[in-house]
C-alpha positions as CSV (number, residue, x, y, z in Angstrom):
1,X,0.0,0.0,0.0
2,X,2.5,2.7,0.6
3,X,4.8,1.3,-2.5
4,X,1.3,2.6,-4.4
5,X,1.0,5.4,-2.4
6,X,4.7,6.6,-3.1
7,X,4.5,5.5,-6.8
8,X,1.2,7.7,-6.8
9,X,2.9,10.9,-5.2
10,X,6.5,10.2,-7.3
11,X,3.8,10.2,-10.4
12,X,1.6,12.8,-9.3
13,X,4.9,15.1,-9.0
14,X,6.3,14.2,-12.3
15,X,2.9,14.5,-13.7
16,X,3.0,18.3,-12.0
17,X,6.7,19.0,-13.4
18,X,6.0,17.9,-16.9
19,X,3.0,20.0,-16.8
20,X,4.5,23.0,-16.0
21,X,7.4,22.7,-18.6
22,X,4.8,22.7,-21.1
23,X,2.5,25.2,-20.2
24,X,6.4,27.7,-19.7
25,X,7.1,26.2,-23.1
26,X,3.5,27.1,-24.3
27,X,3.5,30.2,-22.2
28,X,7.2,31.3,-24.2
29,X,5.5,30.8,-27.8
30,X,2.0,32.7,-27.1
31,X,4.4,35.0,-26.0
32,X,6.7,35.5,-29.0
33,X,3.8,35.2,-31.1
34,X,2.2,38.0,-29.3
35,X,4.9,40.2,-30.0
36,X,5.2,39.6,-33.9
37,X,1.3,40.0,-34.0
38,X,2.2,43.6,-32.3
39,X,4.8,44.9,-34.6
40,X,2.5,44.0,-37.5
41,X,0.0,45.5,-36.0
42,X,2.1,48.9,-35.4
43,X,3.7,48.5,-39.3
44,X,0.2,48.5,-40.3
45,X,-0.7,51.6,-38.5
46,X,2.6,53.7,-39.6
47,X,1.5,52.7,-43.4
48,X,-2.0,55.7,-42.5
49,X,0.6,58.3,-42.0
50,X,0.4,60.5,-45.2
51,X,-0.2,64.2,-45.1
52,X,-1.5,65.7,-48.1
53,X,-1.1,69.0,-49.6
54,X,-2.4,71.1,-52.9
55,X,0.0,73.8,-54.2
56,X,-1.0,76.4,-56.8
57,X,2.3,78.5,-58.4
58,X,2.6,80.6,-61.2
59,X,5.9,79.5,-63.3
60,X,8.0,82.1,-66.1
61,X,9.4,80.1,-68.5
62,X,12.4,82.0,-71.0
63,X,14.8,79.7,-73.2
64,X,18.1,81.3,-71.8
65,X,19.9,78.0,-73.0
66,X,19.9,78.8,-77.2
67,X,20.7,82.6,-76.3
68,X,22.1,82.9,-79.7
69,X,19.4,81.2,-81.6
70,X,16.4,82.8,-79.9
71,X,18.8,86.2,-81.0
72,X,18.5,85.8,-84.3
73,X,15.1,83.3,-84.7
74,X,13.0,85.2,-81.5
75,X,12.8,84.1,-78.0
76,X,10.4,81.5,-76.3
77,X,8.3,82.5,-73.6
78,X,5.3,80.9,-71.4
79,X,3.5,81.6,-68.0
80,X,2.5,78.4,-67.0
81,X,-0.5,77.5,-63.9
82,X,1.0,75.1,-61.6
83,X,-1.7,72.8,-59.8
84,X,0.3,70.0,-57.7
85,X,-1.0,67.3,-55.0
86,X,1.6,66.1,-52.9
87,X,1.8,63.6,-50.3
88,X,4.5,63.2,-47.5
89,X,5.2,60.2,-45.4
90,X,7.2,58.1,-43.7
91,X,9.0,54.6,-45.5
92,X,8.3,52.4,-43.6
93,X,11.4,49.9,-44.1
94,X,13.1,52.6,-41.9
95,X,10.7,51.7,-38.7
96,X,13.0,50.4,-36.5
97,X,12.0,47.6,-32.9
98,X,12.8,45.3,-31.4
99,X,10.7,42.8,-28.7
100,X,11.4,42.0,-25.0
101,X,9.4,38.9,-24.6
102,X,10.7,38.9,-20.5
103,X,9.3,42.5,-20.0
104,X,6.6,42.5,-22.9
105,X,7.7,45.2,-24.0
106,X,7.7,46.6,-28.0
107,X,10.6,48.9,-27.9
108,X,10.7,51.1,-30.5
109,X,14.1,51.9,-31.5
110,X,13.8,54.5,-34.6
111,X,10.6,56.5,-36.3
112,X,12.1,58.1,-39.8
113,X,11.7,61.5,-40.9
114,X,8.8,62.0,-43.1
115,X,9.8,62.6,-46.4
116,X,8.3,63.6,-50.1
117,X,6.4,60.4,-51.4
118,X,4.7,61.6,-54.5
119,X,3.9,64.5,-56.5
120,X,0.8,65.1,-59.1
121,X,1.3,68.0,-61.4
122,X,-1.5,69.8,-63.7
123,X,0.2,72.3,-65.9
124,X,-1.8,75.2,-68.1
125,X,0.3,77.2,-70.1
126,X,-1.0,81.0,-70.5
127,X,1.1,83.8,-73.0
128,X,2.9,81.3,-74.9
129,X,5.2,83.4,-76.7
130,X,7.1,81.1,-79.6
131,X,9.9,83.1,-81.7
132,X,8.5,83.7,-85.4
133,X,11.0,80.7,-86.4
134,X,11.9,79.5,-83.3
135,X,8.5,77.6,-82.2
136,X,8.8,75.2,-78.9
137,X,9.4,71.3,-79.6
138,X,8.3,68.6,-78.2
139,X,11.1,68.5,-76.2
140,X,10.8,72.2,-74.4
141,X,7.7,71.2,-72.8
142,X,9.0,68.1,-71.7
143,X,12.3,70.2,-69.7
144,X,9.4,73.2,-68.8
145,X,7.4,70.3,-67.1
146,X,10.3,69.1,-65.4
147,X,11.4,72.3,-64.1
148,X,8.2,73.3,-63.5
149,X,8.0,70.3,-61.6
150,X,11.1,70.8,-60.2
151,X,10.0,74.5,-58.6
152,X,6.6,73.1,-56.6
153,X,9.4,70.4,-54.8
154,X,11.3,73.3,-53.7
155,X,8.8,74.6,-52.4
156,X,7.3,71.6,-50.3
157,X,10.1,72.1,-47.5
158,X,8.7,75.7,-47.0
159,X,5.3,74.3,-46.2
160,X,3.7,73.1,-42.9
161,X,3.4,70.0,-44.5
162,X,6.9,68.2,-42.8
163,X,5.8,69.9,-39.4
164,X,2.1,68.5,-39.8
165,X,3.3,64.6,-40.7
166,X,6.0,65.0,-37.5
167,X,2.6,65.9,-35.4
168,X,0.6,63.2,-36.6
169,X,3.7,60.6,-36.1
170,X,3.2,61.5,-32.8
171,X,-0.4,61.0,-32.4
172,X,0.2,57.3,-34.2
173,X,2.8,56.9,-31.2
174,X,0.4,57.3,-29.1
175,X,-2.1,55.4,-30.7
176,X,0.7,52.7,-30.9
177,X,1.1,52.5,-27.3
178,X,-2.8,51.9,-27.0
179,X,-2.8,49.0,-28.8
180,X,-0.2,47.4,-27.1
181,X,-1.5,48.1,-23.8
182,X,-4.9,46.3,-24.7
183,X,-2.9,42.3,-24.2
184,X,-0.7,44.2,-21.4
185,X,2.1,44.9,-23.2
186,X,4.4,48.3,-22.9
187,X,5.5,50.7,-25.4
188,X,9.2,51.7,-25.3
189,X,9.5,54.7,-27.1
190,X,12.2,56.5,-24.6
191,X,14.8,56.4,-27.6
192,X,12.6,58.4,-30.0
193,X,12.4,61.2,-27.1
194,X,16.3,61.1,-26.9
195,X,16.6,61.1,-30.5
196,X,14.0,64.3,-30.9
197,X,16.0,66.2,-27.8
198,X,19.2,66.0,-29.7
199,X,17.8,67.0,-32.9
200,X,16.4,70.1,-31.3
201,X,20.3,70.8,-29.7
202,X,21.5,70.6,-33.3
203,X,19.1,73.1,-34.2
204,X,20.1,75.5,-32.1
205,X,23.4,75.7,-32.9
């Protein structure tokens, strides 16, 4: 009888041992699969951040390059209407983190700068002035739509549209951190606060 009692309580314990190795085993993989779930789930989000703006320039074209010809043959000369859409991210191959399956933690390690994704262009040309045997080809309006082109981009910087994206990367930080919270998991984003106070110092000087 105690033989079967002891052979019980030696299997009972074993029983108790193997059990918990496989609910920490099980425990470790619904925890790494947790996190992956996560950073798909915060890839997903970052892919929303576009901030979109409409430009409206006015654009003086002059052929200065044939200075010679347009001498002798007349000068070419447009105004052209500028109408441009354009859209500023982030890429989001430069979202940097990293998991901490121990803390359950997401740590996010680096947010990139947004950054000119595309640009739509309308062009209307007004006071098209062609030399009386100097008329434009087919490749002037091709280099006037380029460097027309060329003129809203340099422009882009001098909008609020850079500060507006930074703003709303914040706000999908934030919304970030939510949704990691909800299956008890913490958001490490001390880095990006570093990162942001240094940029600032460089600023400055």
């Amino acid at each position: 009888m105690e033989l079967l009692f002891i052979g019980l309580a030696a299997g009972a314990i074993a029983a108790y041992f193997i059990f918990t190795a496989f609910n920490k085993d099980r425990s470790k993989v619904k925890t790494k699969e947790q996190s992956v779930v996560l950073m798909e789930k915060i890839r997903s989000v970052c892919k929303f951040i576009t901030v979109e703006g409409d430009f409206s320039e006015i654009y003086h074209y002059e052929n200065l390059k044939e200075k010679y010809i347009s001498l002798i043959f007349g000068k070419k000369k447009a105004i052209i209407l500028i109408n441009a859409k354009a859209h500023v991210g982030f890429d989001l191959s430069k979202i940097k983190m990293e998991s901490d399956n121990e803390k359950k933690e997401i740590i996010l390690t680096n947010f990139p700068e947004p950054e000119l994704l595309t640009v739509e262009t309308d062009f209307k040309y007004y006071d098209k002035r062609e030399g009386w045997a100097n008329p434009f080809t087919t490749s002037d309006l091709t280099d006037i739509n380029r460097d027309a082109k060329k003129h809203i981009i340099d422009k882009i910087p001098e909008s609020p549209l850079f500060e507006q994206a930074r703003k709303d990367a914040l706000n999908t930080v934030l919304l970030m951190e939510n949704i990691v919270q909800t299956i008890g998991w913490k958001l490490d984003y001390s880095a990006l606060i570093l990162e942001e106070d240094e940029q600032k110092k460089i600023e400055k000087k």
